[in-house]
C-alpha positions as CSV (number, residue, x, y, z in Angstrom):
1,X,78.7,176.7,110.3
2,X,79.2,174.8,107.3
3,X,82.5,173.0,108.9
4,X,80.8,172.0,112.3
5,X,78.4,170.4,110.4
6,X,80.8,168.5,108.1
7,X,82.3,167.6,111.1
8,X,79.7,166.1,112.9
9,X,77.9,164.4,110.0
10,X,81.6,162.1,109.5
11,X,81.3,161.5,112.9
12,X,77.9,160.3,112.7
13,X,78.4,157.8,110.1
14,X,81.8,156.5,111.9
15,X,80.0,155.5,114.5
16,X,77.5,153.3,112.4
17,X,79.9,151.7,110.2
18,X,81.4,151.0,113.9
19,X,78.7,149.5,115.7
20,X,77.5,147.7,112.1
21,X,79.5,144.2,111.7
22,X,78.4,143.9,115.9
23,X,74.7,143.4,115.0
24,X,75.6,141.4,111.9
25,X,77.1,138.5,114.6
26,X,74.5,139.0,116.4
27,X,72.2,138.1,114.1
28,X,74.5,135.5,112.7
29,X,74.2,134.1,116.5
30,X,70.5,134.0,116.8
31,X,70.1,132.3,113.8
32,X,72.3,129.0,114.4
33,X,70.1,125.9,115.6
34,X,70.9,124.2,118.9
35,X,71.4,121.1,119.1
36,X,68.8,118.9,119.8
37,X,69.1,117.7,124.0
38,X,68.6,114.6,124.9
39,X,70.6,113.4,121.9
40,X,72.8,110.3,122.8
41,X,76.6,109.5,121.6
42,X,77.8,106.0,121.7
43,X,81.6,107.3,121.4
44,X,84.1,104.3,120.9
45,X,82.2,101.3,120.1
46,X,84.8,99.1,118.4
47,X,84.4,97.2,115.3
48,X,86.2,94.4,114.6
49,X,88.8,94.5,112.2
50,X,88.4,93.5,108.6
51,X,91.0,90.7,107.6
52,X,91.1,89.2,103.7
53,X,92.3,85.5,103.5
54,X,93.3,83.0,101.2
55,X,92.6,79.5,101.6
56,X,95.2,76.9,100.5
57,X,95.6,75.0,96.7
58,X,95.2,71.4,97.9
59,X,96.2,70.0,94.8
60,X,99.8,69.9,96.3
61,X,100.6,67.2,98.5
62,X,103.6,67.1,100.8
63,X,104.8,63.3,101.8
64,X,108.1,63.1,104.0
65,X,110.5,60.6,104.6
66,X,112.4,60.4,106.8
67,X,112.2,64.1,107.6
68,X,114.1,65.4,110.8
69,X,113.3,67.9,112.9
70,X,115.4,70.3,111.5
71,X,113.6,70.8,108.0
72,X,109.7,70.4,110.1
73,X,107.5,73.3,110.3
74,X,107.8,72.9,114.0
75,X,112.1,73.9,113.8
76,X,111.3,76.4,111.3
77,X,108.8,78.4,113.7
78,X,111.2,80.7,115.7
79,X,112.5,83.5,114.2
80,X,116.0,83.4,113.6
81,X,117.6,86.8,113.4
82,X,120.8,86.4,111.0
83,X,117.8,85.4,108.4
84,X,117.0,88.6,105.9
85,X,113.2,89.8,106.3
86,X,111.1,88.2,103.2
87,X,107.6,88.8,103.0
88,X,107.0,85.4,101.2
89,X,108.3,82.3,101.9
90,X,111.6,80.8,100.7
91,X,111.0,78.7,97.2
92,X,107.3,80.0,96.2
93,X,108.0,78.7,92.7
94,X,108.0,75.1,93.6
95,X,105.8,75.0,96.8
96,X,102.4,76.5,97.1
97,X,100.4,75.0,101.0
98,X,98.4,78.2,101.2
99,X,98.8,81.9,100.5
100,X,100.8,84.4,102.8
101,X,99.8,88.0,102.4
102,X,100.1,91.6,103.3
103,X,96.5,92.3,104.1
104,X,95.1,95.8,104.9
105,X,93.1,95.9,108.5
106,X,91.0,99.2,109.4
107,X,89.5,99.9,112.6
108,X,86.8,102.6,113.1
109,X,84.3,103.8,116.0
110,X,80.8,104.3,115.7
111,X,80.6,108.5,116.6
112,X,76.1,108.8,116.2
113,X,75.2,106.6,113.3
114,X,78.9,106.5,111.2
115,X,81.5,104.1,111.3
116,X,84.5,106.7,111.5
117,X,88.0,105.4,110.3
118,X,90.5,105.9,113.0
119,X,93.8,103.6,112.1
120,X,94.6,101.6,108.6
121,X,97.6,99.6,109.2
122,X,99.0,96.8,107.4
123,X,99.4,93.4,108.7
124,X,100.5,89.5,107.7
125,X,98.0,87.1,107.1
126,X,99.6,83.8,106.3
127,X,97.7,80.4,106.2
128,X,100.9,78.1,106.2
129,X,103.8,79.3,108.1
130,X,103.5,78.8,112.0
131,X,106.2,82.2,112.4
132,X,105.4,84.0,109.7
133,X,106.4,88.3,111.4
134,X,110.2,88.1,111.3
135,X,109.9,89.7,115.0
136,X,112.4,89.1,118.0
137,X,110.7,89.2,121.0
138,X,114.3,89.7,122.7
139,X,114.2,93.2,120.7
140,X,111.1,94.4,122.5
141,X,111.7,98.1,124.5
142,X,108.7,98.5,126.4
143,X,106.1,96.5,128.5
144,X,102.4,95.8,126.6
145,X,99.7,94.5,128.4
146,X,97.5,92.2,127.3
147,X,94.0,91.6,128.6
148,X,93.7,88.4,127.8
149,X,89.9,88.5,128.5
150,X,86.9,91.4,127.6
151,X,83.9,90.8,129.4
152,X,81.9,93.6,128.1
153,X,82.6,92.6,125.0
154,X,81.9,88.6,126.2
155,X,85.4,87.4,125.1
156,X,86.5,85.0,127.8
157,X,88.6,81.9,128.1
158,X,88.4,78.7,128.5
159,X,91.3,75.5,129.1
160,X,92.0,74.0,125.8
161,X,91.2,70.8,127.5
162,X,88.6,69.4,129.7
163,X,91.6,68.2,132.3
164,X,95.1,69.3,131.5
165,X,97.5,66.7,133.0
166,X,101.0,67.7,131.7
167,X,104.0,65.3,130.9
168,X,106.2,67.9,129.2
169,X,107.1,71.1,130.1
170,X,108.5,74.4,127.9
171,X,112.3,74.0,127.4
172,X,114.8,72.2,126.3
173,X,114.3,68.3,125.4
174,X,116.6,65.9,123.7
175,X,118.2,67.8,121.3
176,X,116.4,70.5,120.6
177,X,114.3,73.2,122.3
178,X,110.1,72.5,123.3
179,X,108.5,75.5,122.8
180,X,105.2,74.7,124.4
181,X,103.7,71.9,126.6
182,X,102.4,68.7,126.4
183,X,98.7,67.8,127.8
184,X,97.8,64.1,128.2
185,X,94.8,63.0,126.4
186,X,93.4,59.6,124.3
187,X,93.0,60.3,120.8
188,X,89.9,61.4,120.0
189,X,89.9,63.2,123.5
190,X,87.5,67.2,122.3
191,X,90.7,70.2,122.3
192,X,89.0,73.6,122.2
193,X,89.6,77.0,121.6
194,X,91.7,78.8,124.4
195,X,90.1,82.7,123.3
196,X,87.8,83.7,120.7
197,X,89.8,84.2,117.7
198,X,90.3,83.4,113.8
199,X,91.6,80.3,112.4
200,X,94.9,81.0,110.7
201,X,96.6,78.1,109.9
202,X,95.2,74.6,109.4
203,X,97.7,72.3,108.1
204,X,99.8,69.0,107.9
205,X,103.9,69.0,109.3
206,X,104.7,65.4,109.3
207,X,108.3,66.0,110.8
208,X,106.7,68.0,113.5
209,X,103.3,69.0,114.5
210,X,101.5,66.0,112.3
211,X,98.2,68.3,111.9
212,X,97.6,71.0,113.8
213,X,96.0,74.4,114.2
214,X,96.9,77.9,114.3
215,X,94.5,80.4,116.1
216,X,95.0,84.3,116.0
217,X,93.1,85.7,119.6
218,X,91.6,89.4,119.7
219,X,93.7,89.9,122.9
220,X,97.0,89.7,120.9
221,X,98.3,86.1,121.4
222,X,98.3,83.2,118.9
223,X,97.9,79.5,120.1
224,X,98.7,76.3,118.4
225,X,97.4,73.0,119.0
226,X,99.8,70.1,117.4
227,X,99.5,66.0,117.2
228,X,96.0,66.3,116.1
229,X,94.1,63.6,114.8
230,X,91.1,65.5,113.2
231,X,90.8,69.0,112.5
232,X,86.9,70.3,112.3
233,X,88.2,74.0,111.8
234,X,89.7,76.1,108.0
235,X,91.2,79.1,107.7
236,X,89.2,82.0,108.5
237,X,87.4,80.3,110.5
238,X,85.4,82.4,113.7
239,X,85.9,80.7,116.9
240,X,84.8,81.4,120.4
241,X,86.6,80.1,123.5
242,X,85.7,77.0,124.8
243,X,84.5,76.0,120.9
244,X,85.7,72.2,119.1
245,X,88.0,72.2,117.0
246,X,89.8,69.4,116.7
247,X,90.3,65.9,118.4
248,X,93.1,64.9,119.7
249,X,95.7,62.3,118.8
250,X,99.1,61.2,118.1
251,X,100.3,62.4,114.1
252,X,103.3,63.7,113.2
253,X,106.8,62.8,115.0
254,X,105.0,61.9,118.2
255,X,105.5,58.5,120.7
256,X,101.8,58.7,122.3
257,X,98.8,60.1,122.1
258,X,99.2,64.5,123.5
259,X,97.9,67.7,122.8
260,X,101.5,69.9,122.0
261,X,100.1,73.2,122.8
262,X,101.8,76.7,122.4
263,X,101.0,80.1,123.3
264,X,102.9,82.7,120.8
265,X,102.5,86.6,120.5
266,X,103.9,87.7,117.0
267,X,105.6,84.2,116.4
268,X,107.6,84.5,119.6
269,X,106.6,81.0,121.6
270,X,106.3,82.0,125.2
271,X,105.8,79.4,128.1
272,X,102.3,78.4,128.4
273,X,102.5,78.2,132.2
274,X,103.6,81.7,132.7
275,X,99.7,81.8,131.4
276,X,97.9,79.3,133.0
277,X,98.1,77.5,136.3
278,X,97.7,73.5,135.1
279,X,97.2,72.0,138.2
280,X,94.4,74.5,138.9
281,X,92.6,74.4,135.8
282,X,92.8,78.7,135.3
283,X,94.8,81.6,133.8
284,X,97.3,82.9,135.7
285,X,95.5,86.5,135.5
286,X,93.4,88.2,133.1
287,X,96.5,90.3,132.0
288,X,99.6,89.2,130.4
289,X,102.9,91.7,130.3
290,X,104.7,91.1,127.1
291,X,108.5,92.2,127.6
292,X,111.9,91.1,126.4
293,X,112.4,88.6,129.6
294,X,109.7,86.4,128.0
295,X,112.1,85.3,125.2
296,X,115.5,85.4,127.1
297,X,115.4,81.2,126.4
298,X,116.2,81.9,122.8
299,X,120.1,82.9,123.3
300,X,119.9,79.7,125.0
301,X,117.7,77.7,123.2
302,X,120.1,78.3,120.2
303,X,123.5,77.2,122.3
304,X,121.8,74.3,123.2
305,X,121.1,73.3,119.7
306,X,123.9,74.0,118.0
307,X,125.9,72.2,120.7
308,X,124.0,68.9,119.6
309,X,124.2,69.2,116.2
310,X,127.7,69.1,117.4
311,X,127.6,66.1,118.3
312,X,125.0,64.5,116.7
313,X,127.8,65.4,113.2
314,X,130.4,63.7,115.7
315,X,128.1,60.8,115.9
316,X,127.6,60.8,111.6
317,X,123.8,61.4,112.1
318,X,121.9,62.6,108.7
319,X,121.8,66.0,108.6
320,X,119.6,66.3,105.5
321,X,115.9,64.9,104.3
322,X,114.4,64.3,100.7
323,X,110.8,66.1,100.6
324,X,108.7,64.6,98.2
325,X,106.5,66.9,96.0
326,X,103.4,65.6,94.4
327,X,100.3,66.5,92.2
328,X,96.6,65.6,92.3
329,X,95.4,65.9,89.0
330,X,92.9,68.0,88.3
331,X,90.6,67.6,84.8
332,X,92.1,69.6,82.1
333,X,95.7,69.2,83.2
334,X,98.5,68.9,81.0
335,X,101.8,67.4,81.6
336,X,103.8,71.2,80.2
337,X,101.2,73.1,82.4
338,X,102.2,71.2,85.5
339,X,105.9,70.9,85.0
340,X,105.9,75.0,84.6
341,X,103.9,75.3,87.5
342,X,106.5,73.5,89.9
343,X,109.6,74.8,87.4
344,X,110.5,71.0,86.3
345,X,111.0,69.3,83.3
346,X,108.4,67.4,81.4
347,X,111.3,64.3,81.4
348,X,111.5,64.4,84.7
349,X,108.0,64.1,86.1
350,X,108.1,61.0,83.6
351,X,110.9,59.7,84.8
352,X,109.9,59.7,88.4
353,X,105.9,58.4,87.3
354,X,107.1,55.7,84.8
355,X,105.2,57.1,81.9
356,X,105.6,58.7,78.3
357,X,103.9,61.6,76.6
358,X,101.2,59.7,75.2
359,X,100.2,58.5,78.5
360,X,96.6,59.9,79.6
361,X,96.1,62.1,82.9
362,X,93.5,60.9,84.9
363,X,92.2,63.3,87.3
364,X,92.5,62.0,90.9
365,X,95.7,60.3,90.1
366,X,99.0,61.5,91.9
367,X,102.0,62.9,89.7
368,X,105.3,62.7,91.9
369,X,106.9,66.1,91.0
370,X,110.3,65.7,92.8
């Protein structure tokens, strides 16, 4: 008697310990909330990306003479391949027109009320060079898309000039390759913004581009606007399509009054009328494919060139320029502080300015460096 009962007491309290850790979940169940209906989600709502920039030092002034195209901001714009990647810019110690950084850009979505992180990438943000990514377009694998337009988020376009009579097209001119197209206007004539964008680049290339503008778009592309007469527009600037920014003229190595106008993605020029239908007044499309056939002018671009160099060292043409480097004087300026900033000697900013270590610095007045 005494074993049957042993035996069906264990059983007994099997079976509890069995059925115990079900009603524990159960109650575990019953006692989480639900969420609240009616609750809504804006998944995906993009912010626009955070960008740090540095304005330029204008105490440097850059005077040319007699500056070719060769040695202009303009020549120095495509990437040439055979160059080794640099994340500054050649001869830093004696030049500074602007700053040229590796800045850190974030994008997040709004998921309820919180700005969620979803990519941190680093990126170049240079406010002198016209090419500053190294990139060959040539190089490129696959086909990106661009929409160069976002009406939800009212991004649109708009012609860079009220009428947009062209008298020079993309390719090669002279002597050397045009990487964009020229628009006939008086000076003083309003140029706009082509997309809504940030200023990059607002600067002075007298063998080239005279003053001109640099404009990085949200759709990808970056467009340049050369021969100006007036910029109203810095670096960092926010601009909307269709916005003034500059007037137009005739600065620079120019023989009339024009708008030079290029469209770029990552420093690669592409032709501006694979974009925009002229004659109509329009983009092309509110997409743009990006792929290596875009850049296939730059084997021949380079042929080209190198073919007149040829002959223009046939003909005994200058092959070289001076570049003069000078300094506004700012008040408590000395004559060692200024000759270690540009790495010259004392004697020879003397030399070149005609005066002697007593000599007083004005501020305002203009020390030739080199």
């Amino acid at each position: 008697m005494s074993h049957t009962f042993k035996f069906w007491l264990l059983t007994l309290l099997a079976l509890l310990l069995w059925l115990a850790p079900d009603q524990g979940l159960a109650q575990r169940r019953k006692s989480t909330p639900k969420a609240k209906a009616g609750t809504p989600k804006d998944f995906f709502r993009i912010k626009a990306p955070k960008i740090r920039y540095v304005r330029p030092d204008t105490t440097v002034l850059i005077e040319t003479e007699e500056l070719p195209d060769d040695n202009s901001e303009a020549a120095k714009s495509v990437f040439q391949p055979a160059k080794p990647l640099s994340i500054v810019s050649e001869d830093t110690s004696t030049l500074n027109l602007g700053e040229q950084s590796i800045v850190e850009m974030s994008e997040e979505v709004l998921i309820d009320s919180s700005w969620i992180k979803v990519a941190g990438y680093y990126s170049i943000w240079d406010t002198r060079s016209v090419n500053p990514y190294r990139m060959d377009g040539r190089r490129l694998r696959d086909t990106l898309t661009l929409h160069l337009t976002d009406p939800p988020r009212e991004r649109y376009a708009r012609m860079p000039m009220a009428e947009t009579p062209l008298t020079s097209d993309f390719g090669f001119r002279g002597y050397r390759w045009h990487y964009g197209v020229d628009i006939d206007l008086e000076t003083g004539d309003s140029v706009k913004a082509a997309f809504d964008g940030v200023v990059r680049v607002a600067n002075w290339d007298g063998g080239g581009y005279g003053y001109y503008l640099v404009i990085r778009h949200y759709n990808g592309l970056e467009t340049l606007y050369g021969h100006l007469s007036k910029q109203l527009v810095k670096p960092g600037t926010f601009v909307k399509a269709g916005q003034l920014i500059a007037k137009g003229g005739s600065t620079g190595r120019s023989t009339g009054s024009h708008l030079h106008y290029e469209v770029r993605y990552e420093g690669n020029p592409i032709d501006p009328e694979q974009v925009y239908d002229f004659p109509e007044h329009q983009l092309r499309g509110e997409n743009l494919q990006i792929t290596a056939a875009l850049f296939n002018y730059a084997g021949q671009a380079a042929r080209l060139k190198a073919a007149a160099r040829a002959r223009a060292a046939a003909q005994h043409k200058p092959t070289a320029a001076r570049r003069v480097v000078s300094h506004r004087i700012r008040s408590g300026d000395t004559l060692s502080e200024i000759a270690d900033k540009y790495g010259v000697s004392q004697a020879q900013i003397r030399r070149l300015n005609g005066i002697t270590g007593k000599t007083t610095l004005r501020p305002g007045r203009t020390l030739r460096i080199k």
